[in-house]
Every structure is written in C-alpha cells, then in structure tokens.
C-alpha positions in Angstrom: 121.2 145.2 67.0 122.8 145.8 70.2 119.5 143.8 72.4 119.9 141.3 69.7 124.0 140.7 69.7 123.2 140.1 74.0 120.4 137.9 73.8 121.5 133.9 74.3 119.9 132.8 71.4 122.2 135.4 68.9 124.4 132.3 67.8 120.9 130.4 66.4 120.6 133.3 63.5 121.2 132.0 60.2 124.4 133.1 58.4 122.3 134.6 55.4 120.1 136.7 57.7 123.0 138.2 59.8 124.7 139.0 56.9 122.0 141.1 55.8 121.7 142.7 58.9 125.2 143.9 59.2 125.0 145.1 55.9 121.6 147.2 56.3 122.5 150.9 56.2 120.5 150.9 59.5 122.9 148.7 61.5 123.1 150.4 64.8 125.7 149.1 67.4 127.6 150.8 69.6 131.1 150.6 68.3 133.2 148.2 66.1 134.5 146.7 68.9 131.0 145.2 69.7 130.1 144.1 66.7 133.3 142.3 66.4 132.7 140.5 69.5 129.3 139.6 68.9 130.4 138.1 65.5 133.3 136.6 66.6 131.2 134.6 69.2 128.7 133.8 66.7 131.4 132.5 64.2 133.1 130.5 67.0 129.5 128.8 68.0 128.3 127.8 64.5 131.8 126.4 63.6 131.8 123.7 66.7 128.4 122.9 65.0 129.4 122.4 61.9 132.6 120.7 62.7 129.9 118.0 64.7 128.3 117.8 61.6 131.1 117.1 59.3 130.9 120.7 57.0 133.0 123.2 55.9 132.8 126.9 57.2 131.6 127.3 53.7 133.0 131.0 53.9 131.2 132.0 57.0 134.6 133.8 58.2 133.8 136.4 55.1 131.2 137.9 57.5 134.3 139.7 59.4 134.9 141.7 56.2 131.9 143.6 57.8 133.8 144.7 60.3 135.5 148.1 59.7 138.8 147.6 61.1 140.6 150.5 61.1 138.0 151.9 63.7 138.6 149.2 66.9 140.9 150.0 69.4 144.3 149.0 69.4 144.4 146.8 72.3 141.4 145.2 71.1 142.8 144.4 67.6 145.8 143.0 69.0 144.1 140.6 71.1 142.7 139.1 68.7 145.7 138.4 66.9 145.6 134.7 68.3 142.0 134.1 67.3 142.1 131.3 64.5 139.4 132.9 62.6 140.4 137.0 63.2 144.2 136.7 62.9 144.4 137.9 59.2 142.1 140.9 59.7 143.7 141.6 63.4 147.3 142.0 61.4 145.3 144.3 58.9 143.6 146.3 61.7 146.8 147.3 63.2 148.8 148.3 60.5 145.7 150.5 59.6 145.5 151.8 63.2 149.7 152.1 63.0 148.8 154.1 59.9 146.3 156.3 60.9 148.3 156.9 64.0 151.2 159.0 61.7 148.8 161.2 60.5 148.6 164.1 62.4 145.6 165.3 64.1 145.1 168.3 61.4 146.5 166.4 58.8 145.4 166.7 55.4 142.7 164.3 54.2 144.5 162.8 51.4 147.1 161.9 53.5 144.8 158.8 54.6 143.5 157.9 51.0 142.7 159.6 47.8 139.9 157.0 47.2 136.4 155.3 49.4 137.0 156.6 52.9 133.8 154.1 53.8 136.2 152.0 56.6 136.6 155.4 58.5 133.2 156.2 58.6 131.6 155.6 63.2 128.7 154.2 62.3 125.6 156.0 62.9 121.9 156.0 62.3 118.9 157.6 63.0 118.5 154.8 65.6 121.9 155.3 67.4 121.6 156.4 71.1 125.4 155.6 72.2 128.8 156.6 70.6 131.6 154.8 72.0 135.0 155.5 70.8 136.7 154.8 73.7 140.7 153.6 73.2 140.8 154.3 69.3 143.9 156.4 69.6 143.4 156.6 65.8 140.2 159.1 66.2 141.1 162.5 64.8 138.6 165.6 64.0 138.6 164.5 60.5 137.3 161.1 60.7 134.6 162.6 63.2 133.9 164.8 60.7 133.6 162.1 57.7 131.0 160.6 59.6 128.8 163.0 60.3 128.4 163.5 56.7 125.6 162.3 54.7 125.9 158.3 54.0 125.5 159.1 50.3 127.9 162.0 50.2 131.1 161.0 47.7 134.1 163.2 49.1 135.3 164.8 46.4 138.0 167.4 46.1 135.9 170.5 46.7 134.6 168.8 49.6 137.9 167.7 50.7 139.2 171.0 50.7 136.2 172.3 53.4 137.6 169.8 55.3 140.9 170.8 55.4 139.9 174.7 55.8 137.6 173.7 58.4 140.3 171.9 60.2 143.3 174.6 59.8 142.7 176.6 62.8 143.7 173.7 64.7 147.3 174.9 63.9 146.9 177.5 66.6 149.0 176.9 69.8 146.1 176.3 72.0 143.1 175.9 69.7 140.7 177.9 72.0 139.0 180.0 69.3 138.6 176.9 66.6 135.2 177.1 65.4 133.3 174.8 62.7 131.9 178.0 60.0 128.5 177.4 60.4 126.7 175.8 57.1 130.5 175.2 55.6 129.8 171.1 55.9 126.5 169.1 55.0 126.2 167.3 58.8 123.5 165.7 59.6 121.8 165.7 62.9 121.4 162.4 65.0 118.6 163.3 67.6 118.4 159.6 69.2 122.3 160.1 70.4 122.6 160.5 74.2 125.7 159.4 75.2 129.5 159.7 73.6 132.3 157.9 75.2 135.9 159.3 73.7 138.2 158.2 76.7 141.3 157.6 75.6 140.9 159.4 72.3 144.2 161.3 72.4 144.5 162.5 68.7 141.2 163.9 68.9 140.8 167.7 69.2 138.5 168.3 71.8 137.1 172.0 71.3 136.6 170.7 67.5 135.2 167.7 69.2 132.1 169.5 71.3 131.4 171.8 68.3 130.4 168.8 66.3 128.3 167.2 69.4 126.6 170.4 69.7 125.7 170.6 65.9 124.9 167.1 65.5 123.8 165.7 68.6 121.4 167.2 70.2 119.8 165.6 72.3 123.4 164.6 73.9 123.1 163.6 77.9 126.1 161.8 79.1 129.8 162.4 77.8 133.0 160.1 79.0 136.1 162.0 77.9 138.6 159.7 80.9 142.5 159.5 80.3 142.5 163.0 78.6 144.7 165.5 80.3 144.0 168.0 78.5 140.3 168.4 79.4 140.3 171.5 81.3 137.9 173.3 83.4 137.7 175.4 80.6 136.6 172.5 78.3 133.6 171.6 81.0 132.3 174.7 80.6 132.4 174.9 77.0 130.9 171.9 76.8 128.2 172.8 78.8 127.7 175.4 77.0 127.2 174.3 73.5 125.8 171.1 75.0 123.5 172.2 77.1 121.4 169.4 78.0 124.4 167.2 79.1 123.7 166.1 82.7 126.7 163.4 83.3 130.0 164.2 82.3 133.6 161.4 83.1 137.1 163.0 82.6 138.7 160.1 85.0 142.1 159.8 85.0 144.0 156.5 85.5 146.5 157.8 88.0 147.8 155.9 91.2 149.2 158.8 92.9 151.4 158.7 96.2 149.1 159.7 99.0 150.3 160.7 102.3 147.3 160.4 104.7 149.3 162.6 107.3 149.3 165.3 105.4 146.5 167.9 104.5 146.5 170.2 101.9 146.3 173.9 103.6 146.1 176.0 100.4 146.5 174.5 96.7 145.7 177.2 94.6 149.1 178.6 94.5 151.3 175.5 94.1 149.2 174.7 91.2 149.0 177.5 89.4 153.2 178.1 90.2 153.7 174.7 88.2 150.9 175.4 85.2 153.8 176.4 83.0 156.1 173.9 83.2 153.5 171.5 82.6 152.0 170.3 78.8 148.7 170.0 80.2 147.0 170.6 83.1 143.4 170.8 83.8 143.8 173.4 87.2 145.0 176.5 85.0 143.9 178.9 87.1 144.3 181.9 84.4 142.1 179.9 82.3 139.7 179.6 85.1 139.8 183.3 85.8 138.7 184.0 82.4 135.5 182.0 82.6 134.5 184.8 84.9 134.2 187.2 81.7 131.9 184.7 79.2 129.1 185.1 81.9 127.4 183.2 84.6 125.9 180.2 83.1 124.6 177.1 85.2 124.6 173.7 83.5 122.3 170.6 84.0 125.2 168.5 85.3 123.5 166.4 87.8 126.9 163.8 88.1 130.5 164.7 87.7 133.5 162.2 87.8 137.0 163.6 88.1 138.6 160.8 89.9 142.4 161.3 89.5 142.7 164.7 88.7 145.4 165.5 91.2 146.0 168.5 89.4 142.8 170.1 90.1 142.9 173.0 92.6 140.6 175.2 94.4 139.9 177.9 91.9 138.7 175.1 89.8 136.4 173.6 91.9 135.4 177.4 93.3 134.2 177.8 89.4 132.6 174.4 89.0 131.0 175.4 92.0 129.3 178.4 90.1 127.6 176.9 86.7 127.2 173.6 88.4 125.0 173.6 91.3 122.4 171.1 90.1 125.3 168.5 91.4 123.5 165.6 92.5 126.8 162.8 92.4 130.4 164.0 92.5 133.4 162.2 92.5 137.0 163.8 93.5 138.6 160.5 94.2 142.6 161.1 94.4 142.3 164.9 93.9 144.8 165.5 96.7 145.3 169.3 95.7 142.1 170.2 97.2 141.5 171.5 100.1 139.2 170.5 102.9 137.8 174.5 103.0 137.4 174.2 99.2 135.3 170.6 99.2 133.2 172.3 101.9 132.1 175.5 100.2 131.2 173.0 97.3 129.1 171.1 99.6 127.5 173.9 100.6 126.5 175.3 97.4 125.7 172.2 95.4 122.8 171.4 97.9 120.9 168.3 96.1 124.0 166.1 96.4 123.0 162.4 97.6 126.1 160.7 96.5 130.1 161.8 97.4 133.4 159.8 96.6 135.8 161.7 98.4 138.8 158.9 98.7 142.0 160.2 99.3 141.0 163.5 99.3 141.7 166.5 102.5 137.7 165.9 103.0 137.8 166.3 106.8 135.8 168.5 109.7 135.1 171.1 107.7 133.3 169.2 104.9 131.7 167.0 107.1 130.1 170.4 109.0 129.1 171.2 106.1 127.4 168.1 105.4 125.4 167.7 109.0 124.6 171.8 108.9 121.1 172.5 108.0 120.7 174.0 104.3 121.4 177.8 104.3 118.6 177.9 102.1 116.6 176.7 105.0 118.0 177.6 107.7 118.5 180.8 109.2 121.4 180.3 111.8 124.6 181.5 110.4 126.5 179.0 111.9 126.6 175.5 113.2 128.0 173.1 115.4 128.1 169.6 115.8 125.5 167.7 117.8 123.0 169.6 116.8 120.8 167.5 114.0 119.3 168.3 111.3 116.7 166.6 109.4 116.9 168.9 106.3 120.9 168.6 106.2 123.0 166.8 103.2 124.1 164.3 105.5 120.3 163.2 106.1 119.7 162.5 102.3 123.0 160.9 101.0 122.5 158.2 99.3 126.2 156.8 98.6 129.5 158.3 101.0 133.2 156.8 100.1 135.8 158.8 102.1 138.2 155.6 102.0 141.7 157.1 103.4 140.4 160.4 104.7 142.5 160.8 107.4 141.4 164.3 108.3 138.2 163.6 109.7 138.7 163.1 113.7 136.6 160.4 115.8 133.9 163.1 116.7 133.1 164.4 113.6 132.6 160.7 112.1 130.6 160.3 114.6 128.2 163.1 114.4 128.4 162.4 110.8 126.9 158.3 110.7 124.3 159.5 113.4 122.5 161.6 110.3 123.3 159.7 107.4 120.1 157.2 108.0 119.4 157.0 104.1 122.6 155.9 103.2 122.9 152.6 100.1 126.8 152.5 100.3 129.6 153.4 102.4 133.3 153.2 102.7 135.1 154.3 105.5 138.6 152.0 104.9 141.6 153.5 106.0 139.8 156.1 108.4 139.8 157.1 112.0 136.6 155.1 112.8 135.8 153.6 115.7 133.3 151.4 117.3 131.2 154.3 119.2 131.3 156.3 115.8 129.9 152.8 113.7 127.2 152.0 116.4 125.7 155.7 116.1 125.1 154.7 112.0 121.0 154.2 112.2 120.7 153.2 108.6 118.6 150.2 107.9 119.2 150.5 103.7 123.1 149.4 102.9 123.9 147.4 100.0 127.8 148.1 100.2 129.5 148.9 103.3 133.5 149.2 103.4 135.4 149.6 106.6 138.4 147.6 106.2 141.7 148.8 108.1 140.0 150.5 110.9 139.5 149.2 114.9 135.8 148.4 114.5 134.9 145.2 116.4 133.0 142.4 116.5 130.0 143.9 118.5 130.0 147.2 116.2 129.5 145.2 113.1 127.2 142.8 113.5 125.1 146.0 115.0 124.7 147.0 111.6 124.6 143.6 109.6 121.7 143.1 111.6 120.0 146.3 110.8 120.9 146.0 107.3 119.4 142.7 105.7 120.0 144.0 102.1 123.6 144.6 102.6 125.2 142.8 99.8 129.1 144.1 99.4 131.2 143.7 102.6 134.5 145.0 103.1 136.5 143.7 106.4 140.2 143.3 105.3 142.7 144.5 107.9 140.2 145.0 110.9 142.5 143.2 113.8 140.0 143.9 116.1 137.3 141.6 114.7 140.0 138.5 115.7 140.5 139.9 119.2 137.4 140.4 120.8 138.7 140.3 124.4 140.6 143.6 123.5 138.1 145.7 121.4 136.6 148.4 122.4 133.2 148.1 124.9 129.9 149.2 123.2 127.2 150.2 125.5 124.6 148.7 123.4 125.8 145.1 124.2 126.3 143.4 127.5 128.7 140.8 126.4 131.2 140.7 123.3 130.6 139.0 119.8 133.0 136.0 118.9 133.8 135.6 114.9 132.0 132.9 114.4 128.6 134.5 116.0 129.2 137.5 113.4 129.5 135.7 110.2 126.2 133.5 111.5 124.5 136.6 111.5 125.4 137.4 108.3 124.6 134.0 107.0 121.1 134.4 108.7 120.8 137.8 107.8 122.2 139.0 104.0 122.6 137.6 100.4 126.4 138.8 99.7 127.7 139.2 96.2 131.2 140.3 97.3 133.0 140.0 100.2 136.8 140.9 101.5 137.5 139.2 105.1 140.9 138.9 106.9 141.0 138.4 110.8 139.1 135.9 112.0 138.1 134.5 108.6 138.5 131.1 109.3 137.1 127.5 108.1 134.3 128.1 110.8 133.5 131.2 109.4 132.8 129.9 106.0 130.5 127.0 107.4 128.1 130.4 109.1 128.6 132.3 106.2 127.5 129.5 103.9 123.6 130.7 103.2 124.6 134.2 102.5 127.8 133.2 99.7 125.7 131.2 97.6 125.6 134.0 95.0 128.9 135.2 96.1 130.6 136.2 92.8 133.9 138.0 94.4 135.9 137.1 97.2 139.2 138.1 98.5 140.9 136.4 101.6 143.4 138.7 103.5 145.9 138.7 106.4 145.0 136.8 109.1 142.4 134.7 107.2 142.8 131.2 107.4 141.1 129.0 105.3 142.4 125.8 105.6 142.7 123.1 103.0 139.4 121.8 103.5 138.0 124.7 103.3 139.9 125.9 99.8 138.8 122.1 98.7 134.8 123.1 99.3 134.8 126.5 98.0 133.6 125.9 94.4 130.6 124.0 96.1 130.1 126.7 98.5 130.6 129.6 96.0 129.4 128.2 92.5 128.7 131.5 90.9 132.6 132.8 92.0 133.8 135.3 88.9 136.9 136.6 91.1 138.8 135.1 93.9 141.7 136.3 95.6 143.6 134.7 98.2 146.7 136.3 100.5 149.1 134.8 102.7 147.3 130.7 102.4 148.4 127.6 102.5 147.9 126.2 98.7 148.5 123.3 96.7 148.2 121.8 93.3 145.7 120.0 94.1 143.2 123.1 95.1 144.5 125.1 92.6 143.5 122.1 90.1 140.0 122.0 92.0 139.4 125.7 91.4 140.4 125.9 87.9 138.3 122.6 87.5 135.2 124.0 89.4 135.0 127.7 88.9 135.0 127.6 85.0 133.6 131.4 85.0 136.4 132.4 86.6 137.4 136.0 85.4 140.0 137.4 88.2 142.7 134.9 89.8 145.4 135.8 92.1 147.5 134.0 95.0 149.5 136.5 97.0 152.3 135.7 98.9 150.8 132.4 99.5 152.8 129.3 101.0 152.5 125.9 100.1 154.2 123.3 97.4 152.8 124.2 93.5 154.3 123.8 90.4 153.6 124.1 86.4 151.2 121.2 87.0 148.6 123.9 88.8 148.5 125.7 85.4 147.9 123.1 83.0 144.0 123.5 82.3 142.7 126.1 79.7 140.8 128.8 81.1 139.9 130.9 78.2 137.1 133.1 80.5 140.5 134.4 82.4 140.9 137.8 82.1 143.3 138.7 84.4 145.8 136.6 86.6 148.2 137.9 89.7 151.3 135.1 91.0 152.9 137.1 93.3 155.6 135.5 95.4 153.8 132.3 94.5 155.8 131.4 91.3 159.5 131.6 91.9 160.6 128.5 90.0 158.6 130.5 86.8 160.7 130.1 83.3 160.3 131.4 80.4 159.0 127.4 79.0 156.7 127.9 82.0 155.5 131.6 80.8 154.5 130.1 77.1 152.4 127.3 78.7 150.3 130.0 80.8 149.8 132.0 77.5 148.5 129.4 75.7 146.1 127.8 78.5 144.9 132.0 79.5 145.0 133.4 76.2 142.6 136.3 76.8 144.5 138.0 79.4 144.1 141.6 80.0 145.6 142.4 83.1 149.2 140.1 84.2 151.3 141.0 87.5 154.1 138.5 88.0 156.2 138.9 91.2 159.6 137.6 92.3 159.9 135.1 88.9 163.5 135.4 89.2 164.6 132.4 86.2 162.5 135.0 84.0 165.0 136.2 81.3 165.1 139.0 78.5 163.2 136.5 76.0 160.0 136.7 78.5 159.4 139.8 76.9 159.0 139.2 73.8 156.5 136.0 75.2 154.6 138.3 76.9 154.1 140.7 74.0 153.4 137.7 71.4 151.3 135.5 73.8 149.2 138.3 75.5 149.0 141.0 72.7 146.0 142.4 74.4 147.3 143.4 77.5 146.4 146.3 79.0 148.1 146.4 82.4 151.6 144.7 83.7 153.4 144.1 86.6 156.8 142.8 87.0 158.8 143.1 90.0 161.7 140.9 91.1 162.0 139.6 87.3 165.6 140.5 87.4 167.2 139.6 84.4 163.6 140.7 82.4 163.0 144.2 84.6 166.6 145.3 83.2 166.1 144.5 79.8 162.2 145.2 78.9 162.2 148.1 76.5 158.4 147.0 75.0 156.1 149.8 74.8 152.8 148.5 74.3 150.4 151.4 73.0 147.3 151.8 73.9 148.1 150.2 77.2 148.1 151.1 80.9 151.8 149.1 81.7 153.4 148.9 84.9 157.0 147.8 85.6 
C-alpha cells in the first residue's frame, strides 16, 4: 500500500476499490499519519472532479472513518484542523490524543475504555517492514502491547489483568529490571519488520519498549529513538543486546546548544558525572556506564550511530561504546561538546572501518585527525606516528563523508595533512574552520558531491582547483568566504600563475557541475548568475548571503533560470513587491521562503497569492509594518505552515497569538523576536512542538 499511496496515478483508484483496500486486514502502511495523507489527497483530487462534473461527494469523506485517529501525532492532527473535509475528525483526534495523554504510562487498561480497543491497535501485518511512531506523544507500553496481540484476540478481563501485571514493574524508580514474563502474553512475531521509528515517543517506556522488539521483531535492523533524553548508554547496549541484529540506531536530540569555538574540552568525564544527580535524565551516567563492565563484553552489529545533540555525553560513554561497537562504519557526534578531542581519537582508532564522520561542533582537533592519517595498528607496526608521513591503508584514505563544520581545534597543518589523504571523499564540510587555501589545494579528490567551506579565507584560485577536479559536485557551500570577492588580497597558490576573478569561478562551475543546492555570498553577483546558469537548471535550494548582490533583474529572472527551486533564501537584497509577486507567481513548488534583513519597499500586496505547497516562511526585519489584520491574511494564503520566524513585527499585539495558534495549528517551530507587545504576553504552549521565542 505504501508503493501504491506514492505512485501519481493513486488519485485514478475507484472509491469502492480503495475502500476495500483500507479495510483488508492486510493493509500495510507505515503509520496513520501516511495513510491519512494519502487519502486526504485522494479525497481532495476526486472532489475537484466531481465538482467539474456537477456531483455530490456522495459520501466519499466516510473513507476517513478508516483512519484510526487516536494514533496520529499531535501536530499532525492539528494541522489538519483547517482541512474542509478532516476538520470533524481532526477535533476528534485531539481530544483522543488529549485523552490518552492523562493516562499515565502504567496506567491501568480500563482507564482508556472498558469496551473495542480496535482504534489503539499500530497496524501491523505479516507484510509490515517499517514502524513509525514517531511524535505520538500518546504511545504507552500498553498500546504497544495491544498490538502485538493477535488481530482476533477479544481483551477480556483475564487478559486485561496480564496486562496490567505485566506492566506493574514499571512502578519502580528507574525501571532497569522490568521484564515482559516470558509466555505471559499471546504476541505474535512480525518477521518482515526492520525498522521502528519512536522519536518523540515520550510516554513510552523504553526498557519495556526493546523487550517487545526483541520478542516480536526479529528481524529488527534500524531503530530511531530521537528527542528521548532518557536513552542512555545503558539503553544502547541493552538494545543491542536483545536486538541483536540491529545495525543503525538514531537517539538525535533537537538541541541548539551555545558553542564556544575557543574553547576545548580538556577532561569531561568529571563535570558530567558531578552534575548526573541533579539532572532527571541524562544519557552520560557514568555509574550506569561502569556497570556495563559487569554484564560482559558483547560487540554489536552497529555499523551507523547518530547521537547528534547529546551534549551530555562524556568520555566514559563513548570509551564504552567504543568497546561493543567496533563494527562502526558512520558516526555522528554533532554538538557533543563534552567530548574530548583524546576521547574522539581513541574511538577512531578502535572503530577502524569508519568511512563516514560528523564531528560539527565537537573538540575533534590534532589528535583525532592523527588518528585519522596514522596507519591502522592492525596493520601497522610503528607505535607511533607523525604527520607527513602517508598512509595508504589509514582511515583518512577511505572516508567517504567528513563534516567537522566549527572545529576550531584543528590547526592549518593538521588540515592540511588531513585533505592530502582523504582522496575518496563524497562530502565535506569544513565551515567555520581554520582552512586555508594551501590546506584546500592539497585535497586530491576527484569524487565530491557536497562540499561546505563557507566562513573560511579560501580564495578564488583554491576553489575552482577543486570544482574543476570534481565534475559531480552537486551541493556548494560558499557563504561568508570574503576572500572569494577580493582576489587581489587572497592568498597566492603555487599551482596557479595568475589569480581567478568571480566571474571565471562560477563559469567553471557552469561548465563544469549540475548543482542541486547552492549557498553563495561574496562576489555572487548578476554576472555570476549568467556563468552559473547551465549548472542551476536543476537547482532546487538556494540561499543568497552577505555580500551577494543580485540585482533586480537578476531576482526578476530567477524562476526562469531556476524552474525546479523548492527553497530560496535571500539576506541583506534589495526586494520589491513586484519580485516577490514574480516568485510566488513562478516558483509554485516552493516549500522554504525567507527574506532576511532585506531592503527595499513591500507591503501586504507581496503576500496576497495562495501558496498552499509553503511549508515554512522566515520575514525577518523585512515586515515591520506587520498587524495582526496582516498576520490573518498570511494564514489563510500559507495554510500548511510548519515552521514560522517573524522578526522585528513591532504593531504585532497579544491577539497575534491566538492567530497564530488558530491559523497555523500545525506548527512545529516559532520564532518571534522584536514582537513586543506579543513576546510579553504569549503564554501558548503548543505540545508536541519544537517552539522558539
């Protein structure tokens, strides 16, 4: 059902036939969510027919009844609120997720219904290969539980009472020793399932949670547990434990921590472990960690492990995930800003089949990066090992994909010793470091797809080096690079007797690649965009930064130029009603929208054309004649926003709020700043949300 619901010719099925399908015990889609979509797009494209044709819905809208709607996520359900033909069950679906919501985690079963517990059954099949609970705050042990039962199984009161002893251990402070009695419920195994996505699943107890994976999943690869605090280390190795064929495992965290890129982290075991009690949850318990020691040495098949965000991670953790995990082939640490550069370089070394590293933000310096360019111990028999000295059979030789984005720890030398080995590298960010042009122009890699160096002193000459030597590069990061605008002052490269201009740069990239994304800043100009033209045709992001300057003739011929544009953002330009008009005209798959700090005369006038496809929309220190009449026209023309930052409205008043919450129930990020009257007064909590004020 899931090829089916994607394929462009889903809306042609008969009404009779897809409600047979979605009544078929076999139905297999990933989540409630996705079947809603599906039919809500399928409803929406056979009413405009019929409507043409002078007929009645003739009850099509009871196909939504389908839907089980106390199983979508909150956000979700809320958005929909404003659909003509959802409304009624959206209201439903959040007062059932409300409901479900006051039941405590180990609540008793009867405190959800004495009668059909059908709506709070995840649907799955023998067919089912993914799982994806993601956002339904509402998820608890029990109603995982309930479905793994058979489909046929009534829940009467003896079984209801297994339930509930099944579930009481979950009283216990921490929960460490609950166990599911083996043979106490009738489960059924799904062998087909592979993946399980429960990120934001906070009511859902997670030791509970991998004892039911293990008994009924089997064949389970891949689990996403993101936005869940209290995944520990602990919890990894459980799972890996019960789970053991589980290669890829997420516990992201949506964090935007304050990074100081002067500092570096000399030891973080002991702050971390100085703080574990005064803090609810934390995933770098170091006692917990310790006591892994004494279940046994046990290596995992985790090949990839994500745990972007987790500042609170420290180096005992990672020292232990060093020990069961050292199949490691991708690893991200992204924001872990405990670490220590020592720590991420013993990891290196033991986890010796990594090809892919995100490091941003992180104390990833010389040390790591030695470790990277040193031969493999396992192959090598020198104990030690200093730079300039390559090595074909080092880590650095093989990666595939490097981001080290705002590593400030890593000097000019070592960067440099560490492009001249990493020949096999796809993608590569470098923003935000210490590079230079010398360190760039020893990169002998002929494969980049993505390549990020944006806020750095590379010039000119350096990149077009390797845009020439990379034809299949295809994401291009240049935002901030001064250098690139004045080529009389950057730095002399040996490989070239004279210095690159702009304009020669973005010709060789129009000659040369087939970008999909780009970010430009200095020396982006109207030019530029005529030499870049072969190579944007396809372009589906762009984002125009300080010191770009497209002019209005260039904004004018930019849906011609860059048909296929999804996002486009623009910084510090000179814009007008008139181009804004264009681009809303033009650029009808338009997804991301923002003008930054932009000059130029607009007014309500820019914002009068509906772009449903919208999805999210920055005005910052564009807008500052905004009012709250203003604010209800944009939620009515971008009704399926998801993501709103409004900056410096200053006529916004308390009322916005409750416009905002009304217009845009599906929001799942916000930024205000400079709303004056509105920042003192908003006191709307929207749950399920990421919000930012």
């Amino acid at each position: 059902m899931m090829w089916a619901m994607s394929s462009k010719f889903f809306e042609d099925v008969p009404y009779d036939l897809l409600l047979l399908c979605i009544k078929h015990p076999h139905l297999t889609v990933d989540s409630e969510k996705h079947l809603s979509d599906a039919l809500l797009i399928w409803l929406d494209s056979n009413i405009e027919r019929l409507q043409r044709s002078n007929k009645t819905e003739c009850g099509f809208s009871d196909i939504l009844k389908q839907i089980r709607i106390s199983l979508l996520p909150l956000w979700f359900a809320a958005g929909k609120r404003s659909s003509s033909s959802f409304s009624e069950l959206a209201n439903e679906s959040v007062d059932s997720i409300f409901r479900l919501t006051q039941v405590t985690p180990i609540g008793p079963i009867n405190a959800l219904r004495d009668g059909d517990l059908s709506h709070l059954r995840i649907r799955l099949t023998e067919y089912s290969k993914r799982v994806d609970l993601s956002g339904c705050l509402q998820i608890t042990t029990m109603i995982l539980l309930l479905s793994l039962l058979p489909n046929n199984h009534s829940v009467g009161s003896a079984l209801r009472k297994s339930i509930e002893e099944s579930i009481s251990n979950l009283e216990q402070a921490d929960g460490s020793k609950y166990q599911i009695p083996q043979g106490l419920l009738p489960t059924l195994s799904f062998e087909a399932v592979q993946e399980v996505d429960i990120s934001g699943c906070l009511k859902l107890h997670l030791e509970a949670a991998i004892e039911c994976f293990s008994k009924s999943f089997p064949s389970l690869r891949k689990v996403k547990a993101a936005y869940l605090l209290n995944f520990k280390t602990t919890t990894l190795y459980r799972l890996v434990q019960k789970c053991s064929l589980v290669s890829e495992v997420d516990i992201t965290v949506d964090m935007d921590p304050l990074i100081s890129s002067q500092v570096s982290v000399i030891s973080s075991s002991s702050a971390v472990i100085s703080l574990a009690q005064n803090r609810p949850y934390t995933v770098g318990d170091s006692s917990s960690v310790t006591s892994l020691y004494h279940l046994g040495h046990s290596l995992s098949n985790i090949t990839k492990l994500t745990l972007e965000g987790r500042s609170d991670v420290c180096d005992s953790d990672i020292q232990y995930i060093a020990k069961f995990c050292v199949s490691l082939c991708y690893l991200n640490l992204k924001g872990c800003i405990s670490l220590t550069d020592v720590c991420i370089a013993n990891l290196i070394r033991r986890c010796t089949k990594l090809h892919s590293i995100v490091v941003c933000h992180t104390s990833f310096g010389m040390n790591s990066i030695l470790a990277l360019c040193t031969a493999s111990s396992i192959l090598s028999n020198s104990p030690t090992a200093q730079f300039g000295k390559k090595h074909l059979d080092s880590l650095a030789a093989n990666l595939q994909l490097l981001h080290m984005g705002g590593c400030k720890c890593a000097d000019e030398a070592s960067l440099q010793e560490l492009l001249s080995q990493t020949q096999m590298l796809k993608s590569l960010c470098l923003g935000d470091t210490n590079l230079v042009d010398d360190a760039l122009c020893n990169f002998s890699g002929s494969f980049l797809e993505m390549l990020d160096i944006s806020n750095t002193m590379i010039s000119t000459a350096a990149l077009n080096l390797v845009v020439r030597t990379n034809p299949g590069l295809k994401c291009l990061n240049a935002r901030g690079c001064k250098n690139l605008f004045q080529p009389e002052n950057t730095t002399k490269v040996a490989k070239f007797s004279s210095p690159y201009t702009c304009e020669e740069l973005f010709i060789e990239l129009g000659k040369t690649c087939r970008l999909e994304e780009i970010a430009l800043g200095w020396g982006f100009s109207y030019f530029s965009l005529q030499g870049l033209k072969p190579a944007i045709l396809s372009l589906r992001a762009m984002t125009v930064g300080l010191g770009g300057s497209l002019p209005e003739d260039a904004l004018r011929l930019l849906p011609t130029t860059c048909p296929m544009l999804e996002s486009l953002v623009l910084y510090f330009q000179v814009i007008s009603d008139c181009i804004i008009i264009n681009i809303m005209k033009s650029l009808r798959q338009l997804q991301t929208l923002a003008f930054c700090y932009c000059l130029g005369d607009i007014s309500i006038s820019s914002f009068k054309l509906s772009m449903l496809n919208l999805r999210k929309l920055r005005l910052e220190r564009v807008t500052p004649w905004l009012t709250n009449n203003d604010l209800v026209l944009l939620t009515q023309n971008f009704a399926n926003l998801v993501e709103l930052a409004l900056l410096g409205c200053k006529l916004l008043n308390s009322e916005a709020q409750c416009i905002i919450s009304s217009g845009w129930p599906g929001l799942i990020a916000i930024h205000l700043e400079v709303c004056y009257d509105l920042y003192s007064r908003i006191w709307t909590i929207f749950l399920g949300s990421s919000v930012f004020f």
